[in-house]
C-alpha positions as CSV (number, residue, x, y, z in Angstrom):
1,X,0.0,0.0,0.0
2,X,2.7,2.6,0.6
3,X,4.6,1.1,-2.1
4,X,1.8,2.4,-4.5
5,X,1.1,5.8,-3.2
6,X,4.5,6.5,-2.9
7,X,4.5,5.5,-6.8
8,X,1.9,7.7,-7.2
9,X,3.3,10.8,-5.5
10,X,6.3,10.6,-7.9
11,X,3.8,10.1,-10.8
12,X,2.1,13.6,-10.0
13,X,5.9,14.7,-8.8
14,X,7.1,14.0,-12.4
15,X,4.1,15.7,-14.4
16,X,3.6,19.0,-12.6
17,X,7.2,19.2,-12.9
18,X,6.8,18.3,-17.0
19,X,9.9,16.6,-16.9
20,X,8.8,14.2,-19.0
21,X,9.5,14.2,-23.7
22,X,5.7,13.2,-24.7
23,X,4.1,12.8,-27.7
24,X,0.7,12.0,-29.5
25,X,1.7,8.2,-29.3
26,X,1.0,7.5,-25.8
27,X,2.6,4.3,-25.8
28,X,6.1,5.8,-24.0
29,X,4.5,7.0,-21.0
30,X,3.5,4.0,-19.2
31,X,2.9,5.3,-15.7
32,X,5.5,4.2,-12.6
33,X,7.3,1.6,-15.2
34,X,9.3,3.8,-17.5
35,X,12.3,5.1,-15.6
36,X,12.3,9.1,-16.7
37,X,15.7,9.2,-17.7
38,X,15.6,6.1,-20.6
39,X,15.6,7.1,-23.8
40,X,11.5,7.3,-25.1
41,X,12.3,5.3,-28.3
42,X,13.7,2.5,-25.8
43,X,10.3,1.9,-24.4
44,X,8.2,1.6,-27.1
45,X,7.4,-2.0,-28.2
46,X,8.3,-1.9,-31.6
47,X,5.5,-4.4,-32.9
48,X,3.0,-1.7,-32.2
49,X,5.2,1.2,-34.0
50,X,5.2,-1.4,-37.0
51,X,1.4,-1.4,-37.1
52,X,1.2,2.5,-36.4
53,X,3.2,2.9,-39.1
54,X,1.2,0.3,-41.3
55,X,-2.3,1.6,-40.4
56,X,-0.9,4.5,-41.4
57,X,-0.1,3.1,-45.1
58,X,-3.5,2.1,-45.5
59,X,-4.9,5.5,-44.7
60,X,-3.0,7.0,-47.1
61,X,-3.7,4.7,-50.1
62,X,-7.0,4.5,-49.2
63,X,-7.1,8.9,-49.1
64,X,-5.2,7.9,-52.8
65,X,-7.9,6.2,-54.0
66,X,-10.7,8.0,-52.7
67,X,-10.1,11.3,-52.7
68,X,-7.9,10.5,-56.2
69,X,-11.0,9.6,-57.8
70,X,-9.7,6.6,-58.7
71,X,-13.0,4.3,-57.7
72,X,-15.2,7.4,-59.2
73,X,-13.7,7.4,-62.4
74,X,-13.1,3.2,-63.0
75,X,-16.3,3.1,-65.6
76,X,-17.8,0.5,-64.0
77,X,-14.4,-1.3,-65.3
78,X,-14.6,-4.5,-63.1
79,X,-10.5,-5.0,-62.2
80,X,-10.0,-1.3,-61.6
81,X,-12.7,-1.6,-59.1
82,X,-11.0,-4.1,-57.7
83,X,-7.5,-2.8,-57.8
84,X,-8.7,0.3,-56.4
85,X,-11.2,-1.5,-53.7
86,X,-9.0,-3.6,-51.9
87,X,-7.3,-0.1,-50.3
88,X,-10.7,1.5,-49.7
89,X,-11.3,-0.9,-45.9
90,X,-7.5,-0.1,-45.3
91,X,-8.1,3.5,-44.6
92,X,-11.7,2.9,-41.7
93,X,-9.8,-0.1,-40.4
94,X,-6.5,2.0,-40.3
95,X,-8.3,4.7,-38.3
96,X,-9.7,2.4,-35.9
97,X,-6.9,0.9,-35.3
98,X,-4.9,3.9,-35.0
99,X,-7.3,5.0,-32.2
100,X,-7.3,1.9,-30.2
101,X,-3.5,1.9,-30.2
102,X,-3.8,5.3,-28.6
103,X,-6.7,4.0,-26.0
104,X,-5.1,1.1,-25.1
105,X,-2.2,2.6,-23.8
106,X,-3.8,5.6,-22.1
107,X,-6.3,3.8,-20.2
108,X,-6.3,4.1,-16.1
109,X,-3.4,6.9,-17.5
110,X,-3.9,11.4,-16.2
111,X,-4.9,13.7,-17.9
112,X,-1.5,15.7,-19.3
113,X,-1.5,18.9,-20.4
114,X,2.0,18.9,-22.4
115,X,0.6,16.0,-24.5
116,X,-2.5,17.8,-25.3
117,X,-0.9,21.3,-26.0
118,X,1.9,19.9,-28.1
119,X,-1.1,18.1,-30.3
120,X,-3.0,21.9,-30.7
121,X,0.4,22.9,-31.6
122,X,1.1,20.8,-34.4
123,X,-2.8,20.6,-35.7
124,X,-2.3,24.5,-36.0
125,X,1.0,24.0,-37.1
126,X,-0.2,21.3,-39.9
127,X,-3.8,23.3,-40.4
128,X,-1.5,26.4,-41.5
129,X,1.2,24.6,-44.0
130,X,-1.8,22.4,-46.0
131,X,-3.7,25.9,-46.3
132,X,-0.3,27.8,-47.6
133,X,-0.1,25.0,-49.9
134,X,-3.2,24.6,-51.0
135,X,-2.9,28.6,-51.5
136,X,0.2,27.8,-53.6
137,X,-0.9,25.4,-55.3
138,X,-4.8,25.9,-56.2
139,X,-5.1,27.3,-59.6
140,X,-8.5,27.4,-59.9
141,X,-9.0,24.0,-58.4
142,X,-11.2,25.0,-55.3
143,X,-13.2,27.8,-54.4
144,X,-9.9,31.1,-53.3
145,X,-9.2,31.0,-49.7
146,X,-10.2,34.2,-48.1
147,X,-8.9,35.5,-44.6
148,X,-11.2,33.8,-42.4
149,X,-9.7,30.5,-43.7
150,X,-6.9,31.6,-42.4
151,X,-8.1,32.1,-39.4
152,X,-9.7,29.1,-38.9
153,X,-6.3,27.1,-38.8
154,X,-5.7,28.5,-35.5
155,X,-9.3,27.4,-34.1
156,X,-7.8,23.6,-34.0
157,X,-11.2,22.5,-32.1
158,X,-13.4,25.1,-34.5
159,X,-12.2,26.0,-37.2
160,X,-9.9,24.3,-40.2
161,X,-8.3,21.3,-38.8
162,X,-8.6,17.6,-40.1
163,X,-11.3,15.9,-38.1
164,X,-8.9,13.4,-36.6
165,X,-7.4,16.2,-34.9
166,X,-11.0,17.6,-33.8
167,X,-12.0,14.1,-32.5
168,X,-8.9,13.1,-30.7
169,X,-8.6,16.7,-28.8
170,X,-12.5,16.7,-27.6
171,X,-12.0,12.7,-26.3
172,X,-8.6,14.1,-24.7
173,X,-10.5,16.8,-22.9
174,X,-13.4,14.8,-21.7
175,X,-10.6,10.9,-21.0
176,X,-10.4,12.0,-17.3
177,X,-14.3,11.7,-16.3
178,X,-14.1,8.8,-18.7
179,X,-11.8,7.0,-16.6
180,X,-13.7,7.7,-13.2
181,X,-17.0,6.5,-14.3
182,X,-15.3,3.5,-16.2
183,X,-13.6,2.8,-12.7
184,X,-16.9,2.8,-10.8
185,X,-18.8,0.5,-14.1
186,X,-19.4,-3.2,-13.9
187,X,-18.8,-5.9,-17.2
188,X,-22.4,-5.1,-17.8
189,X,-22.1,-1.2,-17.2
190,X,-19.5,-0.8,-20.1
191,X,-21.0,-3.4,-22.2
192,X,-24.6,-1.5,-21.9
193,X,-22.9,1.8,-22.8
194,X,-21.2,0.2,-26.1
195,X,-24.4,-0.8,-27.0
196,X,-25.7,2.3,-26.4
197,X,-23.6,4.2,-28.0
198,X,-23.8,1.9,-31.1
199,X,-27.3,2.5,-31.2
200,X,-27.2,6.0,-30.9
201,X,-24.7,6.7,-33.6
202,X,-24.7,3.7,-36.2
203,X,-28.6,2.6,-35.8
204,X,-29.7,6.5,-36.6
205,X,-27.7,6.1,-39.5
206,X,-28.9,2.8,-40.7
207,X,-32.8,4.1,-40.1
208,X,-31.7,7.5,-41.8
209,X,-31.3,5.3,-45.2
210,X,-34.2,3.2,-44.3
211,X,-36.5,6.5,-44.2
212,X,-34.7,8.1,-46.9
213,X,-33.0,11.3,-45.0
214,X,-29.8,12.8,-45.3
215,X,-28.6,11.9,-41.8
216,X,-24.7,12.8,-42.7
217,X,-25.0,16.5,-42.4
218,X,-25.6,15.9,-38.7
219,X,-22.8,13.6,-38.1
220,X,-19.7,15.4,-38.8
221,X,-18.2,15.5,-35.3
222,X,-20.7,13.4,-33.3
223,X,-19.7,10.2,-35.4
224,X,-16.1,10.7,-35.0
225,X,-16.1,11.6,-31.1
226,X,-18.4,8.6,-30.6
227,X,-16.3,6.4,-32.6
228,X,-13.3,7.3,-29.9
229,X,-15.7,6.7,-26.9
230,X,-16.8,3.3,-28.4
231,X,-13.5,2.6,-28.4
232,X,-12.1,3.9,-25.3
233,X,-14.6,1.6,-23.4
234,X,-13.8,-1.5,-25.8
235,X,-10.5,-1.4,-24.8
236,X,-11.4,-0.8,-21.4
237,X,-13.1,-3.8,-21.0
238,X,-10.4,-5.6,-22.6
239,X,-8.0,-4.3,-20.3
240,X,-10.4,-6.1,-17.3
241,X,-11.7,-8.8,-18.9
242,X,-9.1,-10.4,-21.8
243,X,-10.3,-12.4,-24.2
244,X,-8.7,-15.7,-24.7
245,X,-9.5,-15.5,-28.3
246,X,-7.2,-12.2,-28.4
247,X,-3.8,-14.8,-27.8
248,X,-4.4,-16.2,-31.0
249,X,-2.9,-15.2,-33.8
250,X,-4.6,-17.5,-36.4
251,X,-7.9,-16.4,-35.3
252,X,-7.1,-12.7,-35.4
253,X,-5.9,-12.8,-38.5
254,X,-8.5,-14.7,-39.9
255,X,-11.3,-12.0,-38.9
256,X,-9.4,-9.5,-40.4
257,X,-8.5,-10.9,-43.3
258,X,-12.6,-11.7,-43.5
259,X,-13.6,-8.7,-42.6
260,X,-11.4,-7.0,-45.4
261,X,-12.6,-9.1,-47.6
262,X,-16.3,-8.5,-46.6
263,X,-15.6,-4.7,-46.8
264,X,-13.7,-4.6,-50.4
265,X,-16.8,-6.5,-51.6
266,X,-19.5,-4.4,-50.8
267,X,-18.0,-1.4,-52.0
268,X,-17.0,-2.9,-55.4
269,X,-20.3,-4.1,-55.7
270,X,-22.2,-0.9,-54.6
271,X,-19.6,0.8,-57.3
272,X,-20.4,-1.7,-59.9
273,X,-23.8,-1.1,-59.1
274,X,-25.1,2.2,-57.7
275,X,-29.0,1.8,-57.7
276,X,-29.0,-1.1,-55.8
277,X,-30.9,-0.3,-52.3
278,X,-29.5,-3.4,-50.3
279,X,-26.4,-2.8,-51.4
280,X,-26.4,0.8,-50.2
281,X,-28.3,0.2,-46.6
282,X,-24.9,-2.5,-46.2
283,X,-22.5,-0.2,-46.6
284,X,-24.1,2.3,-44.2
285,X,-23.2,-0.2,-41.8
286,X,-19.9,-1.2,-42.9
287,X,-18.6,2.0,-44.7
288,X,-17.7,4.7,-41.8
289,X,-15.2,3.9,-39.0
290,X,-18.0,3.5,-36.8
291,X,-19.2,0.2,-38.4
292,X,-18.3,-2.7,-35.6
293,X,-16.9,-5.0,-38.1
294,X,-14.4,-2.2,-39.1
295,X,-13.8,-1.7,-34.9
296,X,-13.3,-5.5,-34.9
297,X,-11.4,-5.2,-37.7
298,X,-9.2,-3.0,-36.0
299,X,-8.9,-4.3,-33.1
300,X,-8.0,-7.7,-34.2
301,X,-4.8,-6.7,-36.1
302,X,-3.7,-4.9,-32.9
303,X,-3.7,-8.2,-30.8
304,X,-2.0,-9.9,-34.1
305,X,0.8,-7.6,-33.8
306,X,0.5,-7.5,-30.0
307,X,1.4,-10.9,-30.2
308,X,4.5,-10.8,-32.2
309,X,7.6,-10.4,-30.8
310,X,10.1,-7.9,-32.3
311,X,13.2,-7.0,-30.5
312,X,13.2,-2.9,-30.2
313,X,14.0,-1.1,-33.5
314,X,14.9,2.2,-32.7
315,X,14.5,3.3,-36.4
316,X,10.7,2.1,-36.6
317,X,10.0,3.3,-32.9
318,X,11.1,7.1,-34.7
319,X,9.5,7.0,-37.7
320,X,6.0,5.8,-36.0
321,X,6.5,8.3,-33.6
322,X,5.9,11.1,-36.6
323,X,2.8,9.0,-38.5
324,X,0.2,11.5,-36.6
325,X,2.1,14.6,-39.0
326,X,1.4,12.2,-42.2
327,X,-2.5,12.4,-41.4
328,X,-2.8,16.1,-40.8
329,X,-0.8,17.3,-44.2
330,X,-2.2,14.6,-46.9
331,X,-5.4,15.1,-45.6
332,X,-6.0,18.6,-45.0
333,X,-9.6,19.9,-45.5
334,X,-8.5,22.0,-48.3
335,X,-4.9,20.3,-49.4
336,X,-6.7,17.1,-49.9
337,X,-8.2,18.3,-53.1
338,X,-4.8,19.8,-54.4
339,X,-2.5,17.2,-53.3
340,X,-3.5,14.3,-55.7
341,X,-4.2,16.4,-58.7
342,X,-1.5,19.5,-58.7
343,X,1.5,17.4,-57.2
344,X,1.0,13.9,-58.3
345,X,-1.4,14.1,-61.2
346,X,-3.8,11.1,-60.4
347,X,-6.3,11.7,-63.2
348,X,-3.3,10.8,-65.5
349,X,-3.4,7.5,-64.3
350,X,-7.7,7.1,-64.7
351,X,-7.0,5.4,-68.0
352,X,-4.5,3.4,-67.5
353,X,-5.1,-0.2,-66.4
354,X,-5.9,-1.7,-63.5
355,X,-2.4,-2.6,-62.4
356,X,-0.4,0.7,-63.3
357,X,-3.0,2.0,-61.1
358,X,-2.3,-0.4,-58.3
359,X,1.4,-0.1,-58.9
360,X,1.2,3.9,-59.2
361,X,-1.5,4.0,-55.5
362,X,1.4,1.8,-53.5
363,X,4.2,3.8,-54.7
364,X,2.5,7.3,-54.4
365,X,1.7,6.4,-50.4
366,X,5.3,5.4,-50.0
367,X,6.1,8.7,-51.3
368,X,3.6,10.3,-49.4
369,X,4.1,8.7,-46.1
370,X,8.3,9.6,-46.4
371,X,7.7,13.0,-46.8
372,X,5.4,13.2,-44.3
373,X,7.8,11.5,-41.9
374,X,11.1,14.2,-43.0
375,X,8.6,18.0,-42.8
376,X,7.4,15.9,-38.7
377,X,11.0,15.5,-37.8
378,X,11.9,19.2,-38.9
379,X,8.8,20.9,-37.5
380,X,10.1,18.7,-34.1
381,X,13.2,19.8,-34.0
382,X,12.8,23.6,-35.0
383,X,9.7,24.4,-33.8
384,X,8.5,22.1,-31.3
385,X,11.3,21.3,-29.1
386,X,12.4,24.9,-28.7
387,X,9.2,26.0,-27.6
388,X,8.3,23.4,-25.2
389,X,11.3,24.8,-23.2
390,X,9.6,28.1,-22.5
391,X,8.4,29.3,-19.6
392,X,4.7,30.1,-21.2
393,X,4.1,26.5,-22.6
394,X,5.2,25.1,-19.2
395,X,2.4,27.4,-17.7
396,X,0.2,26.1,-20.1
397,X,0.6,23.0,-19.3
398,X,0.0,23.0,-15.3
399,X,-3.4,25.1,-15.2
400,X,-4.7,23.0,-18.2
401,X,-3.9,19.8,-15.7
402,X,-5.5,21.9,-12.4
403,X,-8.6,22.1,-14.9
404,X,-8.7,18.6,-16.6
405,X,-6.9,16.4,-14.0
406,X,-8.4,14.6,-11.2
């Protein structure tokens, strides 16, 4: 007993004092068990960082073919519905996963104001390079950007920022009472509320269609902030109830695979075939991030990699570290419509065949994801690191905990 309050005095000792180098990827920050002084990339387990880094991929290509036009413009062409299909699960999946990487590892974790300033700091930062690029780069593509556009990149929670970014900082904000009713709730208390929360978001949705309403315009932050709650309490449950199923890694592995499969399927098909009703009221269900195949989906993968044993790669620990930069550039609100056409030309590609298009998708997100990696590590080291030495951000940092943590 005094063992663990004496931990947790030097917990609360070592984050008033912001001592500690944190990131978005909450993974290095395991409370009481990482010694301060180690070096952050010497914590991290590096099968995780491999899956950050690959859920990552799959976001891009799937931005690449979606936001490419590369589906929208097949012709009905059966293989380059194909070709382009099997990345379009990659990207919900990916973003599923890439949110219960970040729950896992923060549950039963405080509240920390350095974490959650330095992600405003580098939404505002990213919101304000995609918008001097798009600026650059436009041409007459989209509508000019005025001055209140500009303004909105440094309204991270209101304004222009990717809503990733929006979701993430709202669940940040409201974690902490999160965590003290989840500490209080029974199996069936967190069970019931991911049921209810289902309901609430996906079944509106599915009854929307049903009825023949356009249900989306209300959904633009709701679905996303309920999609991290969802979440959060999965892998809250996991955490005190484990699954044995979870330890296998045939089993994992062959959900995913299935559920892949499931997804690429229905949205070839509703491409191929675009009047079809049952085909549409399906991929309500499975189509947004929300959809609990693309949760399980998710999930599964991360107990596949969970499971694998890599020895610590420093160079894949640093390179995850920056994915969260990738997602906020190549899919700006406004850059996303500028990046595919003005810099890497994907209409070229719309009548080529179905493998130059797979072949170009794979080696455009490699391209995409390393250059998203190198502008992270600069804005890091030249903006970042300097200014979380300074006297305002530590400030910053303790009233935001006396306000968010318990």
């Amino acid at each position: 007993m005094e063992r663990n309050e004496a931990a947790q005095a030097e917990s609360v000792s070592r984050t008033e004092n912001l001592n500690t180098d944190e990131s978005l990827n909450e993974q290095d920050r395991t409370i009481n068990l990482t010694p301060p002084q180690k070096n952050r990339l010497d914590t991290r387990d590096t099968s995780i960082e491999l899956l950050r880094i690959l859920s990552m991929f799959m976001i891009v290509a799937h931005h690449i073919v979606l936001h490419g036009g590369i589906i929208d413009n097949s012709g009905g062409n059966i293989a380059k519905l194909i070709c382009g299909g099997i990345f379009i699960p990659g990207g919900k999946i990916g973003f599923d996963c890439f949110i219960f990487i970040s729950a896992w590892f923060m549950a039963g974790k405080p509240f920390s104001g350095s974490r959650y300033i330095k992600i405003v700091l580098e939404t505002v930062f990213y919101n304000l390079l995609g918008m001097a690029l798009a600026a650059l780069l436009n041409n007459g593509l989209i509508a000019p950007i005025t001055w209140r556009n500009w303004l909105g990149c440094f309204l991270p929670l209101f304004g222009i920022s990717h809503g990733f970014a929006i979701y993430y900082l709202l669940f940040l904000i409201i974690l902490p009472f999160l965590q003290k009713a989840a500490e209080k709730m029974s199996r069936l208390n967190i069970i019931s509320i991911i049921i209810l929360l289902f309901m609430m978001q996906l079944g509106s949705s599915i009854i929307a269609k049903i009825i023949d309403f356009d249900y989306e315009q209300f959904t633009d932050v709701t679905i996303g902030l309920t999609t991290f709650i969802i979440i959060y309490f999965l892998s809250v449950y996991l955490h005190k109830y484990p699954l044995k199923i979870t330890d296998s890694k045939l089993i994992m592995s062959g959900i995913f695979i299935l559920i892949w499969i499931i997804f690429a399927a229905v949205n070839i098909l509703s491409e191929k075939y675009p009047e079809n009703k049952i085909l549409s009221l399906i991929f309500a269900v499975i189509g947004s991030e929300i959809s609990p195949l693309n949760i399980i989906a998710g999930i599964c993968i991360f107990f596949l990699f969970k499971n694998i044993k890599i020895k610590n790669i420093k160079p894949i620990n640093f390179i995850a570290s920056h994915t969260f930069g990738i997602l906020l550039l190549h899919d700006h609100n406004y850059f996303r419509y500028i990046i595919w056409e003005r810099i890497f030309g994907v209409s070229k590609v719309y009548p080529a065949g179905a493998l130059i298009q797979l072949a170009y998708t794979i080696i455009v997100a490699l391209i995409v994801f390393a250059a998203g990696v190198l502008i992270d590590i600069i804005r890091e080291y030249l903006l970042e690191k300097p200014l979380t030495k300074t006297k305002l951000y530590l400030k910053a940092c303790y009233l935001l905990e006396k306000c968010f943590k318990f």
